[in-house]
Steps between C-alpha positions, in 0.01 A plus 500: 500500500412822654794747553351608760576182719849487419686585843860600587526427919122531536501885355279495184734494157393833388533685848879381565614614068291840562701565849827387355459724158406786751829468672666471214400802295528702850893422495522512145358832524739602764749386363497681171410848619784421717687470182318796304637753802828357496553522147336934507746521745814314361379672106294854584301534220543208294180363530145581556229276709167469393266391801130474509473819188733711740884611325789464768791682376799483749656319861322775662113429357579145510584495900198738538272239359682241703331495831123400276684213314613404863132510646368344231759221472474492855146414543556236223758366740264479775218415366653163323672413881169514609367265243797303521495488866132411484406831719117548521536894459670419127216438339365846620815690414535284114142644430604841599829510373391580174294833525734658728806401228261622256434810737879570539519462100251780405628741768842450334380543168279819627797669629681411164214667285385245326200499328201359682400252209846339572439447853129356504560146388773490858168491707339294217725252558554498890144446498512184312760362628383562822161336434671191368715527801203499693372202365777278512597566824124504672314317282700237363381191666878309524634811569219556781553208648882537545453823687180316721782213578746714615269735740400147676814390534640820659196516693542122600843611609414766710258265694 
């Protein structure tokens, strides 16, 4: 049996896990950074945050970083709506979603001084997972023909 064919509401399998692990790791995300300020600013100093190679000592580095965890977590939010709303401009912004997080990850680490061997494999990797983004979501012949269905039927509707 091909996994491929296995359904959930006429969404292919893979498509409805990918959007719901998107959404999850968004507010999971949120959730503990949340946490991480709270605690800098309940505890100064007691403990230090390492994000993408960059050392956040502090309530007030941790709220200055706050606003790109927020964008980032953000677009994860809206991106997985989109998927799980079945919006044609998703696919689009789940292909692109991952070179701009990548983009907001090597500024950040830039501004940190980090070395530039740390920060190439960020771009590495947006552009894979991008690619394989790509694929699924344009190439992927179940996947394809969900997205065809639902641009006939709102076009149907229209009519």
């Amino acid at each position: 049996m091909r996994l491929a064919v296995l359904r959930r509401r006429g969404r292919p399998l893979f498509l409805w896990l990918g959007t719901l692990l998107l959404i999850l790791t968004a507010l999971l995300g949120l959730i503990s950074w949340g946490l991480i300020v709270l605690d800098q600013m309940m505890f100064p100093g007691r403990g230090i945050t390492e994000m993408v190679g960059l050392t956040i000592v502090g309530a007030r580095q941790h709220l200055a970083v706050t606003p790109l965890v927020v964008l980032i977590v953000g677009a994860q939010i809206v991106v997985g709506y989109g998927l799980l709303a079945a919006r044609a401009w998703a696919r689009s912004f789940a292909v692109l979603y991952w070179p701009a997080s990548a983009a907001v990850l090597v500024v950040m680490q830039l501004f940190g001084g980090v070395p530039f061997v740390r920060i190439l494999p960020y771009p590495v990797e947006a552009v894979i997972t991008s690619a394989i983004a790509w694929w699924y979501l344009y190439r992927w012949a179940d996947v394809r023909r969900y997205y065809d269905e639902i641009a006939r039927s709102r076009v149907s509707s229209t009519s």
